[in-house]
N, C-alpha and C positions, 0 to 999 in steps of 0.2 A: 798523784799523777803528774806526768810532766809535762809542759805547754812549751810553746818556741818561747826563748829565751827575751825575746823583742815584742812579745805580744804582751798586752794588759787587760789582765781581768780582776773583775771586782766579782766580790762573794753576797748576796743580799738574801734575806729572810724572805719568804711569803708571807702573806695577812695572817695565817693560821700556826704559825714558826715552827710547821713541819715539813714543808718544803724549800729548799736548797736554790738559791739559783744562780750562775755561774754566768757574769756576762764579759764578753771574750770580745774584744777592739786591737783592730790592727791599726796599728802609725804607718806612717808615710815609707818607716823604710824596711817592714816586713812585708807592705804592699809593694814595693818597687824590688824590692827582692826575690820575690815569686811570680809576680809581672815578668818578670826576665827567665825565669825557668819555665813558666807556665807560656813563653812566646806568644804574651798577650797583644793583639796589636792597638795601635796606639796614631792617635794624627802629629804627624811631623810638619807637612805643611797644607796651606788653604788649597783646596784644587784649583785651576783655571782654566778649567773644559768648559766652554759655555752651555748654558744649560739649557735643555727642549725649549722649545715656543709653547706658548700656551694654547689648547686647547682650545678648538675654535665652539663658540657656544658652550665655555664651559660654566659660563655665569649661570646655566640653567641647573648644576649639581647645587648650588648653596646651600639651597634648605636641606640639603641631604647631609652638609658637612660642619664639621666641628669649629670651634675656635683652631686660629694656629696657635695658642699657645696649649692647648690640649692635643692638638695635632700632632704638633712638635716634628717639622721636615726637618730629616737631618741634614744637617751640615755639611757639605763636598768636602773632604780632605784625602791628601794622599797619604797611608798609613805605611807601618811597618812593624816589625818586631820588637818590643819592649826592649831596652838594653841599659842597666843601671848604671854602667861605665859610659853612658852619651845620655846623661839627661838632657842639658842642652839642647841639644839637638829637637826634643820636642815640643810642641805648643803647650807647656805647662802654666796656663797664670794662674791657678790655687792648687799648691799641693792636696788640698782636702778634698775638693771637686772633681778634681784630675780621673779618678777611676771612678764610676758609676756604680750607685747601689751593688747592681747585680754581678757586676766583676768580682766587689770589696767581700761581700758574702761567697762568690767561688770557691776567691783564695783562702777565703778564713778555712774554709769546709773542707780545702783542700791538705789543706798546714794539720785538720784535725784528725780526718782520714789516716794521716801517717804518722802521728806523733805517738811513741814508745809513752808505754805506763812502767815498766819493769823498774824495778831500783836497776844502780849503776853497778853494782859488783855482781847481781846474778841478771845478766842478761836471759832473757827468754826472747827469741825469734816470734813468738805468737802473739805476745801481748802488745799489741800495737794498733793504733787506732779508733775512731769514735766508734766506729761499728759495733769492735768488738765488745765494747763498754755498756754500750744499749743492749746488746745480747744479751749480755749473762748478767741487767739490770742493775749493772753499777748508777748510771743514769738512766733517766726515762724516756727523754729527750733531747734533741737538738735541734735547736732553728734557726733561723735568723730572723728578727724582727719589724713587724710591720712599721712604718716611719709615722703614722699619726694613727689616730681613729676615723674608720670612716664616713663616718657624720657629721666628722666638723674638721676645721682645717687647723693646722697646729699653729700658736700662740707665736714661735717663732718665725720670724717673715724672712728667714734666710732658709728656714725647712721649704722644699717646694711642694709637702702634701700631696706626694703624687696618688696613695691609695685614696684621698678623697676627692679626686678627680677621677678617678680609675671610676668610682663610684659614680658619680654623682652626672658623668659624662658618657660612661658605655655601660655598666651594671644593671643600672634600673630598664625597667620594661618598654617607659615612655622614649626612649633613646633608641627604640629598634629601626626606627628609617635611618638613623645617623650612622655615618663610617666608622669603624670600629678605629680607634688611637692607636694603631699597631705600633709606632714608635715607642708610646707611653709604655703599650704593654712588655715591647721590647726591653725598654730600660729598666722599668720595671722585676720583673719576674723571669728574664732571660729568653735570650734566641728561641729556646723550645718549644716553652707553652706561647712564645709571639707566633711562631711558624704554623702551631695546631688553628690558632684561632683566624689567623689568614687563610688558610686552607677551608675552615667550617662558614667563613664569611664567603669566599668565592663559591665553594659547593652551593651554599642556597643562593647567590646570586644567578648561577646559573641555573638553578633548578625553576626559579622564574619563569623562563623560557619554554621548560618541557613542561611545565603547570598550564601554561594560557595554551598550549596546543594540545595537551590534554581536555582541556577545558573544549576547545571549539570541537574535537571529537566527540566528545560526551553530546554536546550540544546539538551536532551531526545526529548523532544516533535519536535524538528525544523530539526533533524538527522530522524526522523520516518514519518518526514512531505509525503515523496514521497509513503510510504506504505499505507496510510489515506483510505482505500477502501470504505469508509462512503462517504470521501465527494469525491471520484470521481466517485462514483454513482450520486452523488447530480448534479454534474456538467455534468456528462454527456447528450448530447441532446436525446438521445434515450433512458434511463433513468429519471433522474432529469426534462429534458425535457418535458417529455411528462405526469409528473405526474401534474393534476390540482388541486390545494390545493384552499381550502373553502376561503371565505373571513373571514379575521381577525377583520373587528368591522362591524358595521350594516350601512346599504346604503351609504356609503361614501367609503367603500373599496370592491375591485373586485375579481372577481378569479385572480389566479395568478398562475405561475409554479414555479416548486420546484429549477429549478436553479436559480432561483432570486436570493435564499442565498447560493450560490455557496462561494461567496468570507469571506463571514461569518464562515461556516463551514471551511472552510482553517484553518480561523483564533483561532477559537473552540480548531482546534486540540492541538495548539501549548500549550495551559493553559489543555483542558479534555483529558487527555490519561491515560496511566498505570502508569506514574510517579505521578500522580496525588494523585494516592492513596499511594503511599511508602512516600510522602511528608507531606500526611495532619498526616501521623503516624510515622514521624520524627519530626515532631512539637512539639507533643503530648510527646514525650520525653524530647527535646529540654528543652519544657516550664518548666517542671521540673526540669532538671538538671539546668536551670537558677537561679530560684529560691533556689534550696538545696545550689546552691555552693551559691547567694550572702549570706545566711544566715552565712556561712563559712567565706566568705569575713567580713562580718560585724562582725561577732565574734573576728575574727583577730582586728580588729581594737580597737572593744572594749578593748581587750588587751592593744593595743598598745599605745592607748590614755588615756588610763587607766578611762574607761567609764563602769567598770563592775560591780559596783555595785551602779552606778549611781541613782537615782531617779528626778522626776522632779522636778527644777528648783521651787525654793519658789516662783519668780516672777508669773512663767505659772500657778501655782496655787492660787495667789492671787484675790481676787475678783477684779473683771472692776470694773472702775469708773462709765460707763456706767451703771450699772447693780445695781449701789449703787443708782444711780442718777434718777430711773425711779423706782425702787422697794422703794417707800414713807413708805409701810409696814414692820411691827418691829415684828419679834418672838423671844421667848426664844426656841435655837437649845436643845434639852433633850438630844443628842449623846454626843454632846463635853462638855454639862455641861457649858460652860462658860457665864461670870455672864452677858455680854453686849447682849445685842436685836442685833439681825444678820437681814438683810433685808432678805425680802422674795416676791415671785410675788405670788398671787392670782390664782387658777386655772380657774378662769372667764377669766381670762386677756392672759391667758397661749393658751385659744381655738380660738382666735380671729385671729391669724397668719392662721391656719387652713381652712379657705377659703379663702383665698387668695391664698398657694399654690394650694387648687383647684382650683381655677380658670386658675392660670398658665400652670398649668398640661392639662386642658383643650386646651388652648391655642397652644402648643406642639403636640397635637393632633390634633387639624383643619391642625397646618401647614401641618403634615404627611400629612392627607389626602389631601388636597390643591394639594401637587405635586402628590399623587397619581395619582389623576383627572386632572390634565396636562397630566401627562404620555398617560391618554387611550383618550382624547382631540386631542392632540397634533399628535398621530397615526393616529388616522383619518385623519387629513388635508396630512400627508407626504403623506398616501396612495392616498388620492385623486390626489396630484400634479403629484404621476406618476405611473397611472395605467396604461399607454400604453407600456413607457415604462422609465427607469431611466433616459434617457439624451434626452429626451425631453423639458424638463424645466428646467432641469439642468446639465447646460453645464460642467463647470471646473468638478466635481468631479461625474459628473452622472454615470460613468463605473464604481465605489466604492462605492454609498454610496446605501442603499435601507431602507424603510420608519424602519424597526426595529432599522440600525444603528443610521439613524438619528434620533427618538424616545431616543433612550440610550443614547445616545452623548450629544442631547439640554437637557433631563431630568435630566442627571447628572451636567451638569453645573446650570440650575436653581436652582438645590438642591443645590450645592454648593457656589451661592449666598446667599440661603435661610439661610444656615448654618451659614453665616462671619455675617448676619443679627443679629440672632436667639444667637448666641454666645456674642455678644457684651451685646445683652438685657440681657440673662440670666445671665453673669457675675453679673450685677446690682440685677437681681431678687434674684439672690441665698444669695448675702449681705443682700439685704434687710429684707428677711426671716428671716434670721438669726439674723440679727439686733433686728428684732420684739419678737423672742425667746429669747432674755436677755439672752445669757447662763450665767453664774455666774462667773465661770472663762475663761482664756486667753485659754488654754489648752483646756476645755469643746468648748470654742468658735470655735478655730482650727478644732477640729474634727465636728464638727456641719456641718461648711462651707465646708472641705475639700469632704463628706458625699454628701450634697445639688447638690454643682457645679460636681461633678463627673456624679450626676445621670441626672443631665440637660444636663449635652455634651453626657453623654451618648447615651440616646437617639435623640438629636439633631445631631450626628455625624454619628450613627451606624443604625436609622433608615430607612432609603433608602436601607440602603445595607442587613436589614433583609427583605423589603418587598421583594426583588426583589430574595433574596436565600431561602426563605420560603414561599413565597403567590403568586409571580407571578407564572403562571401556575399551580397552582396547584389545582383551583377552579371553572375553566372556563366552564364547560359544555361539551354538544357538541353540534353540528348544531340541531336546532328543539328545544334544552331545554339547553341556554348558560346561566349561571348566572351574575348579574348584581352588582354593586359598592353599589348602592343603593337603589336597585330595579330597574323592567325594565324601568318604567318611567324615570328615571334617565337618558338615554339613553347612560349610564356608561360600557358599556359591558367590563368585567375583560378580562385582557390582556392573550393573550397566547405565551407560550417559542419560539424559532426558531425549526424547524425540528432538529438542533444538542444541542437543549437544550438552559436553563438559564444564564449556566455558562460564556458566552465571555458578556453578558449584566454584570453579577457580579463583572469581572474582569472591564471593563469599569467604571464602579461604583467606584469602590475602588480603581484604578489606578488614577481617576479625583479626588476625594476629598481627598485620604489620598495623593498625590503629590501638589496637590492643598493648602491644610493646610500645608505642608513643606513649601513650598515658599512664602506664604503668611506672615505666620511666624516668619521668619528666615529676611523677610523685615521688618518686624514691629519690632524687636526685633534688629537691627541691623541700621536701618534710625532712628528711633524716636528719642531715648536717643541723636541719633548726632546731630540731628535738635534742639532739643529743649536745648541742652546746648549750641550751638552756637547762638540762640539765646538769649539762660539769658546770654551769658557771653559778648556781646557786649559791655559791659561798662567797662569790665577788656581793652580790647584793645585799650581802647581812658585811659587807663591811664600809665605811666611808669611803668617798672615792679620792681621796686623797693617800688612801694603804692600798686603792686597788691597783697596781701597777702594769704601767702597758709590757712588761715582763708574764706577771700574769694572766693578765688580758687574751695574752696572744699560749699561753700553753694552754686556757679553758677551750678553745680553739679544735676543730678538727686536723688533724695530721693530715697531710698530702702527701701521704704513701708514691712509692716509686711506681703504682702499677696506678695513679691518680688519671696522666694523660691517656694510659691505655688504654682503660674502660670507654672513656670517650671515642678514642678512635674506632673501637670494636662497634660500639652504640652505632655508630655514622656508616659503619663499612657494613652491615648487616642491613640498614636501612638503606643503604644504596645497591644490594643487593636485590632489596624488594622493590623498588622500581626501574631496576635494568632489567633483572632477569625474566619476570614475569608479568612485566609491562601491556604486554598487549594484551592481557585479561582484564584488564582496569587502569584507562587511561586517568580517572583522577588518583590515582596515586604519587604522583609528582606534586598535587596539590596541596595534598594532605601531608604530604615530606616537607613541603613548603613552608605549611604554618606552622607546623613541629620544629623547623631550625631555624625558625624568628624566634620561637619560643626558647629554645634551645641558646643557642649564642647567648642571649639577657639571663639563665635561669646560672650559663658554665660561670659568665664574667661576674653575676652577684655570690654565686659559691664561691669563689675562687677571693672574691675581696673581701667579702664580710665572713664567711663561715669557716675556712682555713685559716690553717697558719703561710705565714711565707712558705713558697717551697726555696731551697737551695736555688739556685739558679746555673742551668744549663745549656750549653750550646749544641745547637742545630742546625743541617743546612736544609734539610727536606724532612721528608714524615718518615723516611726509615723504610720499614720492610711492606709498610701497611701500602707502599705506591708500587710493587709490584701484586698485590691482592689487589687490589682496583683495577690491573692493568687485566690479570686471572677471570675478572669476575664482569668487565668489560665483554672481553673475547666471547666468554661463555653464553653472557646474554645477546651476541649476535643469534648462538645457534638454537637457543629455548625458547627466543621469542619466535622464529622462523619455525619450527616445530611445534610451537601452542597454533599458530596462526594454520598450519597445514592440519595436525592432526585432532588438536582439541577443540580449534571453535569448528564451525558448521560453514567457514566462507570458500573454500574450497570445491566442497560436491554439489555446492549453490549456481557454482562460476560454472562447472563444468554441464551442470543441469539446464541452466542459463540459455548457454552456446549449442549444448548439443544433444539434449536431450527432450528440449521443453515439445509439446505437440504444437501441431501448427506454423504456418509460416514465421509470425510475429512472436520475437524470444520475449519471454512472459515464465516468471517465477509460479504458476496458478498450476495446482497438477503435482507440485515436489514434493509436498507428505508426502500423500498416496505413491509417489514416485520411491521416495528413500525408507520404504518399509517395506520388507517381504513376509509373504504365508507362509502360515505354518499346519498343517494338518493336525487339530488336536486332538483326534484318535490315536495320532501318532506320540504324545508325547508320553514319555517311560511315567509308572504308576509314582517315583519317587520327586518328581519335579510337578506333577497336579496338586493343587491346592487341595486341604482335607474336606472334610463332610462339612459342612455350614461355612465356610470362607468365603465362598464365592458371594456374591451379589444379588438383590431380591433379580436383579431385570435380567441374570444370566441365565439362559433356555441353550442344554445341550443340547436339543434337540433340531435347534434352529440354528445356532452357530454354529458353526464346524471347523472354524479354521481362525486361529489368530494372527498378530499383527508383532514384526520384532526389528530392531534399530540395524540394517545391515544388507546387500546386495544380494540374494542369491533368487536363485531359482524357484517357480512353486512347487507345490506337490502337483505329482504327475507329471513334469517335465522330464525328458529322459536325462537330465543332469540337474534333478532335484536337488535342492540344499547344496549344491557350489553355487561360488560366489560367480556371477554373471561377467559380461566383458564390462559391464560399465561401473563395477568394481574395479576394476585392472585400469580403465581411463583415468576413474579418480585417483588411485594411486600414483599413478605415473605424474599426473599434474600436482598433487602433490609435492612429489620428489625434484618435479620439474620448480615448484615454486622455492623450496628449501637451496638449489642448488644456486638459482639467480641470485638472493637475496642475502646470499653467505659470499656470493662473488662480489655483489653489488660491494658490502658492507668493507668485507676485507682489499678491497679497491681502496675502499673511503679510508680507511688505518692504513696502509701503505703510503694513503696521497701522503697526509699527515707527517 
C-alpha cells in the first residue's frame, strides 16, 4: 500500500509475532501542509479585549473546581486560517507543540481516508482509503494512540499525560461535585465528544433545579396526606364500605366494594393533588429555560473553542464508500457542472426500503397491542384469584396488593421486558434501514439514523405510558353498553381507571421503566467494556511488561465505533423525554434523572479513558440534529402534561366539585365519592357482562342489592334520561378543555418570550 510520501512509519511485531502493527507519524511538514488545505485555524496573535470581571462571590465555587492546570482556560488569541506560505505570520515557538494531539491525529486520519492502495500502472478509482482496507480486512484497525497509561503519569516530563489527568481528575466517581476539564477534554479527544459532555454536564446541572421542586411537591402531597378527605371516605366502612361497585371485566370478575382501593387512593394522593398542577406548569417553564440557556451555553463555547464560523467537516461531507459501491449508476451532476459522472441510486431502488419499514412499523404495533391485551387478560385472572377476599390466596402481601395493583405492577414489568427486547432489535433495524437508504454522505447518514432510531424508542419506550395516560379509561362504556379491544367477541373488555383515577397506574409505569432503563443501563455500559477488555487482554499478562506495548495496550482496548456518542445521546434524549413529557404523574422523576447523570457523566468519562481506544478526533459546533428532537419533545410535553393533568389525574372534577357542586354553603370535598359514581340497575346488566356462578362474593345478596356503583356521570335508572351523561359531566369537560387551553397559552407565551 501507499502512504503520503512525507509521512514515517515504522512496522513492529506484537508479543505473540502474529500480529502487524503499522505506526504512522506526521512531521512538521505534512502537518503544515494539510493545516492549509484542511483551513485549520491557528493563533496569529495575543487578543487584547480585556477580559470579564470576576464574579462577584465567586470564591464560594472553589471546592467545586479543579486545579487551572487541569482546567487549563484557554488562551485569548486572534486566529485565522492555516497558510504554509505565511508561517511567520503565526505564534509558532515549537514546531512539535504547535498542532495539538487532537488536530495531529485529524490530519493523520484524514491523509489515510484518501490515500490510493492501487499499484501505479493499473489505476482503480475504488481502491482508495483506510475504510476501504478495514472492510474487506486488509487491516483490522486503525487508531490513534493514547499518550500515557492511565494510572500513572508518563516518565517523560515533557509528555503532559493528559489521559492521566483526564483520569484521575474527571473519570473517577469521587470527582463528581468537581467541574468537568472541558478544555482538557477538548484538547484532548476533539470539539465533539468536548461538546457531548458540556451539554450532559449542563442538562444535570439544570435538572437540579426540577429535582428540589419536584421534591417540595412530593413533600406537598405526604404533609396533606392526613387532610385526603377522598380517600377516607374511600376507606371508611360506612362509606367506602358499603358502596358496591360493578364488576371490572366479564364473568371472571365480581362485585366488589369500594374500600378494596382504600390503600391505592392513599397512595394517589401522594403524586394527584394541588401540587400537581403548580408542577406540570413549572416544567413547562423549566423545559424552556433549559433549552434557551444551553443555546447560551453552546454559544459560549462556540466562542471559546473558536467554532463560530465553523462549517462541516470536508470528511462528513464526503461521499461513503458504501454509497459509491452499491450506486453502479454514473450521471452528469448539472449544479456543480463537474466534468466526472457522480454515482447515483435509481428511484426504483430508493422505494424498496419502504416496506420494509412498513412492515417494522407494523411489528411495533402488534407488540403495543400484545401488552395491551395482557393488561385486560391478565385482570381478569388477579380478579378471579381474590374475589372473596385479598389474602385468601395470598398470603405475604394480600393486605397490600388488590387485582388493579397487581395488573399495574406485572403489566409494567412485562412491558419493560418487551422494551430491553424490542430496543436491542430496533437498534439493528434502524441501521439496517438506513443502510438500505445509501445516504450519500457521512453527515446525510448521521441524521438519517439519529431521525430512525429516536422514533423506534420513541415509541418502543413511551408507548405504555401513552396508552395508560390517554386511552385507559377513557373508552370503557358503561354496564349494559361497555366497549371492547376488538369487538365484543374478543372477550377484550377495555379497562377501567381506579375510583381515584389513572394517575398512581402512570406513575407505576414510568417509575418501572424509566428506573428500570437507568440501571439496566448504567450496567451494560459500565460491565461490558470491562469484561470484554479483560478478556482480549489476557495475552498482555502472560507476557512481560516490557513486550507489552502501549501499541498493544491500546488495540486490547474497546473500539469507539462512529455510532459510540450516539448511543449516549439517544440514552439522554429518551430520558429526557420521561421527565418532560410525563412529568406531572411523578414529580420525583427529575430526581431520579438527577442521580442517574451524576452517575452517568463518571461511568461516560471512566469508559471513554480507561476502556476505549482514542477515538479520531472530530469537530463540532453544537449536538446536531439531537437539538431539534429536544426542541420536538419540549413542545410535546407542553401539551401531555396539560392533558395527563385534565384527563388522567382526578384534579379537575375535584375543582369543579369543590366550587360547584359540593352540598351546603361551606365548599368541602366530603360528599365526592358518592358524588363521581353513578347506578346502575343490575337486573339490567346483559347475561354476558354478569360474573359466573360462584364468582361473586360470600357477603353478595342479590336479593338485597340491586343496583351497582361505576367510575362516570350519568343518570340513575328511572330517570327519564337514564344512562346519559348528566350536565355536570359536560361542566367538567368544559373546565377541562378550559384548563388545557390556558396552560398551552400560558406555556407557549413562555417559548415565545424566550
Amino acid at each position: 500500500t501507499h502512504t503520503h510520501t512525507h509521512t514515517h512509519t515504522l512496522l513492529h511485531n506484537s508479543g505473540d509475532r502474529k500480529t502487524y502493527y503499522l505506526k504512522i507519524h506526521a512531521p512538521w511538514e505534512v502537518l503544515a501542509t494539510y493545516a492549509d488545505v484542511l483551513k485549520i485555524k491557528v493563533p496569529f496573535k495575543a487578543s487584547d479585549i480585556p477580559k470579564a470581571r470576576e464574579v462577584p462571590l465567586e470564591w464560594l465555587t472553589q471546592p467545586f473546581r479543579l486545579p487551572d492546570n487541569i482546567m487549563r482556560p484557554e488562551p485569548d488569541y486572534f486566529t485565522a486560517p492555516f497558510d504554509k506560505s505565511k508561517v511567520d505570520f503565526f505564534l509558532i515557538d515549537d514546531k512539535d507543540t504547535f498542532f495539538p494531539p487532537s488536530t495531529r491525529n485529524r490530519i493523520v486520519y484524514y491523509i489515510l481516508t484518501r490515500c490510493p492502495y492501487y499499484k501505479e500502472d493499473c489505476k482503480e478509482e475504488d481502491k482508495t482509503g483506510i475504510k476501504r482496507l478495514l472492510n474487506n480486512g486488509t487491516y483490522t484497525s486503525a487508531y490513534p494512540l493514547h499518550d500515557v497509561s492511565y494510572w500513572k503519569k508518563a516518565e517523560d516530563m515533557q509528555c503532559d499525560s493528559e489521559r492521566y489527568h483526564l483520569y484521575r481528575y474527571w473519570a473517577r466517581f469521587l470527582c463528581f461535585y468537581k467541574k468537568q476539564p472541558l478544555n482538557l477534554i477538548k484538547k484532548y479527544y476533539g470539539e465533539k465528544i468536548g461538546i457531548y459532555f458540556a451539554w450532559l454536564g449542563f442538562y444535570t446541572e439544570m435538572l437540579f433545579f426540577a429535582a428540589v421542586m419536584g421534591v417540595i411537591c412530593f413533600v406537598y402531597g405526604v404533609l396533606s396526606y392526613e387532610d385526603n378527605i377522598t380517600s377516607k371516605e374511600i376507606c371508611d366502612p360506612e362509606i367506602g364500605g358499603m358502596i358496591v361497585m360493578c364488576p371490572l371485566c366479564d364473568k371472571k370478575c365480581s362485585y366488589w366494594k369500594l374500600n378494596s382501593t382504600c390503600l391505592s387512593s392513599w397512595q394517589s394522593h401522594l403524586f394527584d393533588n394541588e401540587g400537581t398542577v403548580f408542577f406540570a406548569m413549572f416544567m413547562g417553564i423549566w423545559v424552556t429555560l433549559f433549552l434557551e440557556f444551553w443555546k447560551r451555553r453552546q454559544a459560549r463555547l462556540e466562542y471559546e473553542w473558536d467554532l463560530v464560523d465553523f462549517e462541516e467537516e470536508q470528511q462528513q461531507l464526503q461521499i461513503r464508500p458504501e454509497y459509491e459501491l452499491k450506486c453502479t449508476g454514473r450521471r452528469f451532476n448539472r449544479i456543480t457542472q463537474v466534468p466526472e459522472m457522480e454515482p447515483y441510486l435509481p428511484f426504483p431502488s430508493k422505494c424498496s426500503f419502504l416496506l420494509f419499514v412498513f412492515c417494522q412499523t407494523c411489528l411495533i404495533v402488534a407488540c403495543i397491542i400484545g401488552v395491551i391485551a395482557y393488561r385486560l387478560a391478565v385482570y381478569a385472572a388477579f380478579a378471579s384469584v381474590m374475589k372473596d377476599s385479598p389474602t385468601s390466596k395470598i398470603q405475604l402481601v394480600g393486605s397490600l396488593i388488590t387485582p388493579q395493583l397487581a395488573t399495574s405492577v406485572t403489566a409494567s414489568c412485562i412491558n419493560f421486558v418487551i422494551i430491553l427486547i424490542l430496543n436491542f432489535l430496533y437498534e439493528h433495524v434502524a441501521i439496517w434501514i438506513t443502510d438500505m437508504e445509501i445516504p450519500k454522505t457521512h453527515l446525510e447518514y448521521e441524521n438519517k439514523l439519529t431521525m430512525k432510531m429516536f422514533m423506534f424508542q420513541f415509541v418502543n419506550y413511551y408507548s405504555s405510558c401513552f396508552y395508560v395516560a390517554f386511552f385507559k379509561g377513557k373508552f370503557v362504556g358503561y354496564p349494559g353498553n361497555y366497549s371492547y379491544m376488538f369487538g365484543k367477541w374478543s372477550m377484550l373488555r377495555n379497562e377501567e381507571c381506579a375510583p381515584g383515577g389513572c394517575l398512581i397506574e402512570l406513575t407505576t409505569q414510568l417509575l418501572i421503566v424509566m428506573a428500570g432503563k437507568q440501571m439496566v443501563g448504567n450496567a451494560q455500559e459500565a460491565l461490558l467494556p470491562l469484561l470484554r477488555n479483560w478478556w482480549g487482554s489476557r495475552k498482555g499478562r502472560s507476557h512481560p511488561k516490557s513486550t507489552y506495548s502501549r501499541w498493544e495496550q491500546d488495540h486490547d482496548l474497546q473500539n469507539f465505533s462512529q455510532y459510540g456518542l450516539f448511543y449516549e445521546y439517544l440514552e439522554m434524549v429518551i430520558q429526557f423525554g420521561f421527565i418532560t413529557l410525563f412529568v406531572a404523574s411523578f414529580p420525583l422523576a427529575p430526581l431520579l434523572a438527577l442521580f442517574n447523570n451524576i452517575l452517568e457523566v463518571r461511568v461516560d468519562a471512566w469508559k471513554l479513558t480507561t476502556q476505549f481506544r482514542r477515538p479520531v478526533a472530530a469537530k463540532a459546533r453544537n449536538i446536531g440534529a439531537w437539538e431539534e428532537i429536544l426542541n420536538v419533545v419540549a413542545i410535546l410535553s407542553v401539551v401531555t402534561n396539560a392533558f395527563i393533568v385534565a384527563f388522567t389525574s382526578d384534579m379537575i372534577p375535584r375543582l369543579v366539585y369543590l366550587f360547584a357542586y359540593h352540598p351546603g354553603n361551606k365548599a368541602t370535598m366530603r360528599g365526592y365519592i358518592t358524588n363521581s359514581l353513578s347506578f346502575y340497575n343490575i337486573s339490567q346488566i346483559p347475561e354476558d357482562n354478569l360474573p359466573e356462578h360462584g364468582e361473586n362474593p360470600s357477603w353478595f345478596n342479590s336479593s338485597t342489592i340491586t343496583t351497582c356503583r361505576y367510575r362516570d356521570y350519568r343518570y340513575p335508572p328511572g330517570h327519564e334520561k337514564q344512562y346519559t351523561h348528566t350536565m355536570q359531566f359536560w361542566h367538567i369537560l368544559a373546565a377541562k378543555l378550559a384548563f388545557i387551553v390556558i396552560m398551552e397559552v400560558r406555556n407557549l407565551h413562555n417559548i415565545k418570550g424566550f
